[in-house]
N, C-alpha and C positions, 0 to 999 in steps of 0.2 A: 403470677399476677392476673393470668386470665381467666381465674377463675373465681376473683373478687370482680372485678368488670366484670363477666358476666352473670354474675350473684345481682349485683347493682342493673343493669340494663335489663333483666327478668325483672326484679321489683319494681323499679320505674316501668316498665309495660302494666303490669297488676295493676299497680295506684293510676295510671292512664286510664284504664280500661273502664274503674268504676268513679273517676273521677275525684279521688283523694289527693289531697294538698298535704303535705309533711308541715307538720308546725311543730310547737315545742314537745310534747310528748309523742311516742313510736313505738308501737308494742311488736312483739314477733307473731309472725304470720301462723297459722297452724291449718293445714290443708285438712277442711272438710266435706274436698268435693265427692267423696264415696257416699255421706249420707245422705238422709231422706232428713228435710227438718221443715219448720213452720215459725213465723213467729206470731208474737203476743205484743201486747202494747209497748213493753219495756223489758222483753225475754225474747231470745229464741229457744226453741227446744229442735233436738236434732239427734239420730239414731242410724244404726246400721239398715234397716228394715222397716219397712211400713208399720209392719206390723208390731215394731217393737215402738216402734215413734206414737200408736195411738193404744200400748199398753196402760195401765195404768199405773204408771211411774218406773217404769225399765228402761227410760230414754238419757238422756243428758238433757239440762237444760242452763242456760248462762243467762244471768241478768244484762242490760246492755251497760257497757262502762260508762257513762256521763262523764266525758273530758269536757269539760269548759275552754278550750282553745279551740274546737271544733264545733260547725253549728251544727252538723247530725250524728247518729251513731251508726246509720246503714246507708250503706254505698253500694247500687246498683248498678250493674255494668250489663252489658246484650248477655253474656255467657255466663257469668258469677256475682257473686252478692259478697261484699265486704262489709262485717261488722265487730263493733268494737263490744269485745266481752269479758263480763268477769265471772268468772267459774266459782269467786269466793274459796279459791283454796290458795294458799301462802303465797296472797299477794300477788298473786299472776294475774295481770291480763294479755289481753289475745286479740289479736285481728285475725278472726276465723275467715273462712272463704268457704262459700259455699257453692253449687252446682245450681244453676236457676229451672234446671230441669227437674232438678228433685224437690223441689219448694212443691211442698203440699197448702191449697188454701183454704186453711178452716174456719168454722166461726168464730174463734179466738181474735182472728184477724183481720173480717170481711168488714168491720167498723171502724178500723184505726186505718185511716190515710195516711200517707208519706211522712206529712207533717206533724204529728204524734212526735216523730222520728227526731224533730228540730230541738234543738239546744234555745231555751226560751229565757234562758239564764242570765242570755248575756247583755 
């Protein structure tokens, strides 16, 4: 059993750290703090390498999920970046986590403030 407790008291620290609230929907985490990534007004894109991350399409890139129970989709914390993604592949989304050391800031992004980020929906 200690090792559901401490499954739970690890995730409760993450959702702490970037300021997430659990509400009706909960996706599985998926650790992408090795990459380099950036975002877009309503994407991240995110790679092993710089230099793969400003190839011309050798990167991943995930649209943001839009849950309507939540007012943003990107949650920053001092050390990592939680956001909610959808890869568009069978139905999976994802609460990626990223490294805020590796957040590349490009022109993609030097125009969309925080609030771009907000659930205007509701």
């Amino acid at each position: 059993m200690n090792l559901i407790e401490n499954y739970q008291k690890a995730l409760d620290a993450i959702y702490e750290h970037v300021g997430f609230k659990e509400n009706w929907a909960v996706c599985p985490l998926d650790d992408c703090t090795e990459s380099y990534w950036i975002l877009g007004e309503d994407f991240v894109r995110y790679a092993d390498t710089v230099e793969i991350l400003e190839s011309d399409g050798e990167y991943y890139q995930d649209d943001f999920y839009k849950q309507r129970f939540y007012d943003k989709w990107v949650y920053e914390g001092t050390d990592f970046t939680m956001i909610f993604c959808d890869p568009h592949i069978d139905g999976m989304k994802w609460f990626r986590v990223f490294d805020n050391t590796k957040r590349l800031i490009k022109d993609v992004e030097k125009n969309s403030p925080w609030d771009l980020f907000k659930n205007d929906e509701k």
